[in-house]
Backbone as CSV, one residue per row, in Angstrom:
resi,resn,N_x,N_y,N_z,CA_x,CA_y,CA_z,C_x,C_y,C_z
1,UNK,2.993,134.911,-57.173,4.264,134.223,-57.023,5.407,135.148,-57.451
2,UNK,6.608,134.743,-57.370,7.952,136.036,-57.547,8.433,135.726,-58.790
3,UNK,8.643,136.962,-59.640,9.100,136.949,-60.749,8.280,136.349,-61.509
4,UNK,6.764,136.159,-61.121,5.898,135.755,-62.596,5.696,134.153,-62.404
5,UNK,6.244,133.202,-61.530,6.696,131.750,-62.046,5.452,131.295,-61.227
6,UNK,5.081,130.524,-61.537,3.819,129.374,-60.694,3.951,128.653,-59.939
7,UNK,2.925,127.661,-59.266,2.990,126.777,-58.243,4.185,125.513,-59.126
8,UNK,3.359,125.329,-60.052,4.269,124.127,-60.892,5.755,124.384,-61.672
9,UNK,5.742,125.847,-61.854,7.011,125.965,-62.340,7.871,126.025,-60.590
10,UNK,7.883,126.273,-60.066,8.647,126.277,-58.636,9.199,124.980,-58.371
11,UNK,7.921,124.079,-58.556,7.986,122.702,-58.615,9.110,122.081,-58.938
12,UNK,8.824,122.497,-59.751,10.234,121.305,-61.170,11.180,122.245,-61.008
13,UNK,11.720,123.576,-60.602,12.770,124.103,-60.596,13.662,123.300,-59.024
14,UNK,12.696,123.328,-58.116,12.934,122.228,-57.146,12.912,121.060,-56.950
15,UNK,12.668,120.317,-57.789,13.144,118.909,-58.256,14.172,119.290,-59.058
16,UNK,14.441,119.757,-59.293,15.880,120.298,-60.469,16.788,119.902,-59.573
17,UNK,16.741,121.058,-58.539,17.583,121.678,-57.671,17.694,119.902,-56.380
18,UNK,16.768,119.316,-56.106,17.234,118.619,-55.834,18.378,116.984,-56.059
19,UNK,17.592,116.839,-57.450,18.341,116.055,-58.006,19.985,116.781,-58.514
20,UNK,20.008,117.409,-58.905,21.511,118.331,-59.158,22.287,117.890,-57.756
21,UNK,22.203,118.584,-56.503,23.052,119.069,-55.522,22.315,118.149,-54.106
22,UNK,21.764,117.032,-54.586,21.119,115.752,-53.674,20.527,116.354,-52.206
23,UNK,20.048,115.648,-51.550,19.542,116.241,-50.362,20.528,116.621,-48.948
24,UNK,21.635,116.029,-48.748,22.397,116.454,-48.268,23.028,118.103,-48.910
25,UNK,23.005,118.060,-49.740,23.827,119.600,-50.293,22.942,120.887,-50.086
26,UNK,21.433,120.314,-50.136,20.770,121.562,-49.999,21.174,121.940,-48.977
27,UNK,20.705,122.067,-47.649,20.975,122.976,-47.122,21.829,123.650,-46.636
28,UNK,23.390,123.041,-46.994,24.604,124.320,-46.757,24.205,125.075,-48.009
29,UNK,24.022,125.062,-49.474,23.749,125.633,-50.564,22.580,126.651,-49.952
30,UNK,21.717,125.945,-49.672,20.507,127.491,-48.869,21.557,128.103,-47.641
31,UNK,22.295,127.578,-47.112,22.796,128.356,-45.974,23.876,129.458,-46.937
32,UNK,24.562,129.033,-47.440,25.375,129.786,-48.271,24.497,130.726,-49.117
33,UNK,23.534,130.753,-49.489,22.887,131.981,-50.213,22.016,132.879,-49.203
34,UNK,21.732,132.171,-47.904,21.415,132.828,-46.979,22.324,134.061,-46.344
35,UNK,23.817,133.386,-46.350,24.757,134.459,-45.750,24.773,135.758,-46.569
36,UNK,25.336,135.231,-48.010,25.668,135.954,-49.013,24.614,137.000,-49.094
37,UNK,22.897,136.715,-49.025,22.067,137.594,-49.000,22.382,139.062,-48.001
38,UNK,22.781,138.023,-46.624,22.538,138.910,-45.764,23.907,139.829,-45.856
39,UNK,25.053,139.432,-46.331,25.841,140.696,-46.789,25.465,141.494,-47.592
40,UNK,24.787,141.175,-48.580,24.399,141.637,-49.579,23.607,143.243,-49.429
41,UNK,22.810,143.035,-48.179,21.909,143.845,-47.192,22.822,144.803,-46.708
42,UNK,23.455,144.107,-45.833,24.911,144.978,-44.537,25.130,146.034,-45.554
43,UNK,26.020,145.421,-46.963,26.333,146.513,-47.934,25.504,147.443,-48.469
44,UNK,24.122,147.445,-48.483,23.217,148.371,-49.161,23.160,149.453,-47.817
45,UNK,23.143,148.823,-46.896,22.684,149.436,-45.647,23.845,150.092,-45.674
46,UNK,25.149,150.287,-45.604,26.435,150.793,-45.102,26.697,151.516,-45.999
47,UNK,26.173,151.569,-47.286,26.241,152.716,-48.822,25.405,153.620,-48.439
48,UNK,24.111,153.118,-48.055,23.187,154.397,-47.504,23.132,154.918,-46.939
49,UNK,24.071,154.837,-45.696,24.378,155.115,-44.317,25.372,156.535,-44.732
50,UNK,26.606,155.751,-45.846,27.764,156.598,-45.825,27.052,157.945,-47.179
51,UNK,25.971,157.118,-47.949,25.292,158.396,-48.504,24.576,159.304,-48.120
52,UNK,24.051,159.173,-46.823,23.242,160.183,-46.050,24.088,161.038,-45.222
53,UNK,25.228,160.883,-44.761,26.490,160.864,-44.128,27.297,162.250,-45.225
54,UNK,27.418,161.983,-46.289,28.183,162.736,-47.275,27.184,163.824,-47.758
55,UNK,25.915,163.440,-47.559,24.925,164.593,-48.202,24.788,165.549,-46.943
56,UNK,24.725,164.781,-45.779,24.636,165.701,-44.268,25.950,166.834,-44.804
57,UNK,26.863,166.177,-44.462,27.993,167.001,-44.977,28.267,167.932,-45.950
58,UNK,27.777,167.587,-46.774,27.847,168.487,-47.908,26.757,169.844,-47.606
59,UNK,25.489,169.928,-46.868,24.939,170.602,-46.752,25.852,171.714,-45.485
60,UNK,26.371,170.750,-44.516,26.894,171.825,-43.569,28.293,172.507,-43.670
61,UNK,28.886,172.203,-45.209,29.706,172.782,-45.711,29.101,174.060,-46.340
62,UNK,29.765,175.379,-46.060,29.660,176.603,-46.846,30.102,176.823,-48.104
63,UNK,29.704,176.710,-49.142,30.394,177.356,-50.156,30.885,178.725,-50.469
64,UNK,32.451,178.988,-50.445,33.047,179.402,-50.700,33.232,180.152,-51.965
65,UNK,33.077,181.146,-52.566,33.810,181.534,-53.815,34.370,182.624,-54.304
66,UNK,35.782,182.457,-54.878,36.881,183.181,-54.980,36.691,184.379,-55.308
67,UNK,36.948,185.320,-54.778,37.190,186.595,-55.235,37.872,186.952,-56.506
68,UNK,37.088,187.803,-57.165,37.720,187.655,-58.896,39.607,188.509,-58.612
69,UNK,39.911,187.870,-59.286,41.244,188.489,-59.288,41.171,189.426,-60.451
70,UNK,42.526,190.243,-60.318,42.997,191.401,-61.023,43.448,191.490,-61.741
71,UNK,43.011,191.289,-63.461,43.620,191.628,-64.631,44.272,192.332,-64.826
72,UNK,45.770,192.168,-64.914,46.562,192.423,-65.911,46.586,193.300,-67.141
73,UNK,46.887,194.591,-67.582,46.762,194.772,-68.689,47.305,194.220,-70.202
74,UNK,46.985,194.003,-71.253,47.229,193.117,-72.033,47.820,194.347,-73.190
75,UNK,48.842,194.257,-73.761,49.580,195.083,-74.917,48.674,195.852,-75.689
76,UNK,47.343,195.162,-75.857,46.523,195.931,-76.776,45.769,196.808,-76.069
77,UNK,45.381,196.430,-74.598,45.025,197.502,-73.944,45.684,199.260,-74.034
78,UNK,47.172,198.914,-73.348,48.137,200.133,-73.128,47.817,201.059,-74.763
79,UNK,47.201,202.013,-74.668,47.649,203.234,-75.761,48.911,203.588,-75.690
80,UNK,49.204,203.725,-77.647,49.791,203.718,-78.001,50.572,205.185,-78.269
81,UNK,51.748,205.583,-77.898,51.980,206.891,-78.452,52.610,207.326,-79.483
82,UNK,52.175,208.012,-79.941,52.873,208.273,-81.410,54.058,208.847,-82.026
């Protein structure tokens, strides 16, 4: 069973559920957790989509890196004359 629960605990969580939200309410309440699920999905699906998407990308990007630039001499460098 899901999450561990039994034939009889299901039971009484559904007699719960019916007496709470009466028999008319169930099923927009299942329809409404039905939708919500299925966005729920769209969004995992459309994160993974745009994460496979950004990793493609990232691979067919070159990395680039800067050519060291040209120090400056610094006061303590320059010898000193006497």
């Amino acid at each position: 069973m899901p999450f561990g629960l039994g034939g009889q605990e299901l039971l009484v969580i559904l007699v719960i559920i019916l007496v709470l939200f009466g028999g008319k309410k169930i099923p927009e309440l299942m329809r409404g957790v039905g939708k919500g699920v299925g966005e729920l999905q769209k969004g995992v699906e459309e994160g993974k989509r745009s994460m496979a998407e950004a990793m493609k990308q990232e691979e067919t990007v070159p990395v680039v890196t800067p050519a060291p630039a040209a120090v400056a001499p610094t006061p303590t460098d320059t010898p000193k004359s006497a």
